[in-house]
N, C-alpha and C positions, 0 to 999 in steps of 0.2 A: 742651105745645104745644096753640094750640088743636086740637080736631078737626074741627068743624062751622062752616060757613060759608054765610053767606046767598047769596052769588058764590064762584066758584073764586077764591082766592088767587093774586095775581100774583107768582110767587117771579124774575122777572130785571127789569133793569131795562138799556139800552142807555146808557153811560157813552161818548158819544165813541167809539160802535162799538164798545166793549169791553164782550163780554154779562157780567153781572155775577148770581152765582147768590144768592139770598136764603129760596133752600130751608130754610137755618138761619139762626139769630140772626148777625148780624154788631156790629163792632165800629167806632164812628165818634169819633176822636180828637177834641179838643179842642183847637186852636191861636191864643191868645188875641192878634190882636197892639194890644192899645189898653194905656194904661197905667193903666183905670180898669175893669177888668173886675173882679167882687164876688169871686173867687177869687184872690189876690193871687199863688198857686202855680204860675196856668197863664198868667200875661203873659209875653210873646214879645216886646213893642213894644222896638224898639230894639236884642235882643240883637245880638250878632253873627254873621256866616252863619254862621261854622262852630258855634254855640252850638245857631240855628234847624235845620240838616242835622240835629244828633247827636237832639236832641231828636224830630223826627220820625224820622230811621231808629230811634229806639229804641222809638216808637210803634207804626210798622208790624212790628218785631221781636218786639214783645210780642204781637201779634195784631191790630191795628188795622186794618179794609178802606178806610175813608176816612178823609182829614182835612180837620177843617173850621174853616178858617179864617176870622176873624171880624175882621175892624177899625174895628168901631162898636160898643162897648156899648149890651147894650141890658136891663141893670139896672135896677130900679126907681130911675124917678129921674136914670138918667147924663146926662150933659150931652150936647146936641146936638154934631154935627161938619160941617161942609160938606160936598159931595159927592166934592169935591175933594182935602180931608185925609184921607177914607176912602182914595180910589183909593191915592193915594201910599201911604197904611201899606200894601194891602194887594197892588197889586200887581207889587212885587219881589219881595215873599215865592211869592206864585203863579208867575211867571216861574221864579224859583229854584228851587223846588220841582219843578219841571214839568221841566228842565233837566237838574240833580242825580240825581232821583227820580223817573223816565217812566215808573216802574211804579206810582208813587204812585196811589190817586182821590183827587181833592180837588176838596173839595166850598166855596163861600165865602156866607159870612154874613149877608148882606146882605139889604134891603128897597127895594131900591132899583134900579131899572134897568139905570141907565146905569151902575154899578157891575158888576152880575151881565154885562153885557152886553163890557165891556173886562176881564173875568176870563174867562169862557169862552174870549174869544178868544185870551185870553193863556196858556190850558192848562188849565185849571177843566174839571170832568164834573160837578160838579150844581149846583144854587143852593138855602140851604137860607132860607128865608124867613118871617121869625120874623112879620112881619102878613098873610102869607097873602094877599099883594094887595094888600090894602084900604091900605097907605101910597105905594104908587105904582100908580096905572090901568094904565100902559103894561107892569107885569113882564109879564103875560100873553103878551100877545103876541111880549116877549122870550125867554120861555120855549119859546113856538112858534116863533119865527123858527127857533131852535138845537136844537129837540127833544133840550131837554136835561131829565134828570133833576129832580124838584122838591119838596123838601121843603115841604107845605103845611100851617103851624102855623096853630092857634087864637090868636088876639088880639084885645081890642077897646082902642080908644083907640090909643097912643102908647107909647113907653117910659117917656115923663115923666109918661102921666098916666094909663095901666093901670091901675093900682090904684084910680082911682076907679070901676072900671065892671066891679064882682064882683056887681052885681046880675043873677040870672036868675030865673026864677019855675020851669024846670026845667034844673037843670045839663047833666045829661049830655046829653039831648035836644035838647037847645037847641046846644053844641059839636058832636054828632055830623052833626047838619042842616045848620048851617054850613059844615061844613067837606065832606061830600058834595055840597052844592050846587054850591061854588066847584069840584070836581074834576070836577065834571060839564059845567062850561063850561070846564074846559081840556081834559077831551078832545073838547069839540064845538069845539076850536079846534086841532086834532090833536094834544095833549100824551099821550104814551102812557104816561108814569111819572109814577105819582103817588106818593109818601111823605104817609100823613097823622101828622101831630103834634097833639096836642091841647093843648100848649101849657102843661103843669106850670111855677107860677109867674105865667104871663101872664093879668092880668086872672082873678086867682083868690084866692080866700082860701085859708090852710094847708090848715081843712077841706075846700073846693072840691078841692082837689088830691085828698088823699086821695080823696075822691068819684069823682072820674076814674078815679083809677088803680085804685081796687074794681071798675070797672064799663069797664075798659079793651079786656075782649072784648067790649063790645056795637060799638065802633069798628072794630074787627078782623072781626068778622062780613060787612064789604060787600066784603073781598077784597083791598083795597089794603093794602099793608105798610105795618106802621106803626111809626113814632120814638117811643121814650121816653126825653125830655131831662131826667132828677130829679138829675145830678149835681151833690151837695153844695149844692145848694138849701135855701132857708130853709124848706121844710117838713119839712126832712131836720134840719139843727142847732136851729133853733126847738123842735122838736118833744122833740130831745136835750135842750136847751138850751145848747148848746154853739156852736158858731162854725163858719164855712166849713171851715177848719180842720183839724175834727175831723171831719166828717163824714162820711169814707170807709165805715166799716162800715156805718155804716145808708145810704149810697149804694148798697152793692154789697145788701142786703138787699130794697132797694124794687129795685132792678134786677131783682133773682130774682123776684119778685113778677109785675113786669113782666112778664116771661118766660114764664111759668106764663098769664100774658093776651094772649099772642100777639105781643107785639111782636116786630119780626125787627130792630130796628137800635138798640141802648144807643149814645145820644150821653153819653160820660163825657169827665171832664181824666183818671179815670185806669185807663190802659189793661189792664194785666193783669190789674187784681179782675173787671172786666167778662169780658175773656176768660176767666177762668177762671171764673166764674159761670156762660157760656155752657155750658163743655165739662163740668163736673160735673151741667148742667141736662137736658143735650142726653145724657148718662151714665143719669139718672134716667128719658129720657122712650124709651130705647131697652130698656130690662127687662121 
């Protein structure tokens, strides 16, 4: 864990009144519900509730602190959805959840407002926001309105056209000042939880990835907890050469990595390699 920090470390975060401890690593589930997400294993769209229940209670059983729910791919490339087809996939599943599962946190996937904005009120505690703003002006201030919880990923471009725009002249330098900046105008707009992501995958080449994740305590360093999203990513099977697929082991590998660089929150599809990564890690750092 890290030990040195340029700011004290923010280890809670206020979930809908519910203080939430991030002293240790936590565990943030995966719940896919589109039917074009790049991991074929973690789609949800469609199943049946009692399908969606067992599936998360088995998530939160395993060790999972949040789930996060997601009904817009945002895969290199996936196709656009309306506003409107997002809400519907996603929330019955939130309602449901929130209903069924009131000890659940769930967290929804979204870049988009008016989205993040009829999930909170439907029983959501955080908004995990994979363009960090920059795709909708108005999240901010939605995020302020609800002093809700906020995952603030690194992105440039779009879903569909990310990949054109891996050019930096300094990687890490360049994502860690982005995304400081932007956390520095949501608490000048009274946002008190900030999650910074750096956005593995997004608007990054395989090497760029790695790049990050080598130098993923220099992010950790300004105090805000930070998200590491590598699960079964193409810099994970690429790198194997292998497929989504397969990529559990070297997922739960770069997670431990991860770990060892401060992050406090593994976004994975699967929940118990993480948590047990956690507790053999968190085993290691107590001797």
């Amino acid at each position: 864990m890290l030990k040195d920090t340029l700011f004290p470390t923010k280890n809670t975060l206020n979930c809908q009144g519910k203080c939430i401890d991030l002293s240790e690593p936590v565990v943030m589930g995966i719940l896919n519900l589109t039917p074009d997400s790049f991991f074929a294993g973690s789609r949800q769209w469609q199943k049946p509730t009692e399908v969606l229940l067992e599936t998360a209670s088995t998530m939160l059983a395993d060790g999972a602190l949040f789930l996060d729910l997601g009904a817009y791919s945002t895969r290199p490339g996936a196709v656009d959805i309306s506003i409107q087809e997002e809400v519907d996939r996603l929330l019955p599943v939130v309602e449901m959840l929130h209903k069924h599962m009131p000890q659940a946190l769930l967290s929804v996937d979204t870049f988009r407002s008016e989205v993040a904005e009829k999930a909170l009120l439907a029983g959501a505690h955080l908004v995990n926001d994979v363009s960090g703003g920059t795709l909708d002006m108005a999240m901010f201030a939605t995020i302020a309105k609800y002093k809700a919880p906020y995952v603030l990923m690194h992105m440039r471009g779009t879903p569909q056209t990310m990949q054109q725009y891996t050019q930096y002249a300094h990687l890490v330098p360049e994502v860690v000042a982005e995304l400081l900046n932007k956390a520095h105008m949501l608490h000048q707009m009274g946002v008190a939880d900030v999650i910074l992501d750096p956005g593995f995958g997004f608007a990054k080449t395989i090497d760029q990835n790695f790049e990050l994740l080598r130098h993923l305590d220099q992010l950790a360093l300004y105090g805000y907890p930070v998200l590491a999203g590598l699960s079964r990513k193409s810099m994970v099977y690429r790198t194997l050469n292998g497929t989504a697929d397969t990529a559990l082991n070297g997922t739960t590998v770069l997670n431990t990595i991860a770990l060892s660089k401060g992050a406090r929150i593994l976004r994975v599809h699967d929940v118990k390699p993480a948590a047990e990564a956690i507790q053999l890690y968190k085993k290691l750092e107590t001797l």
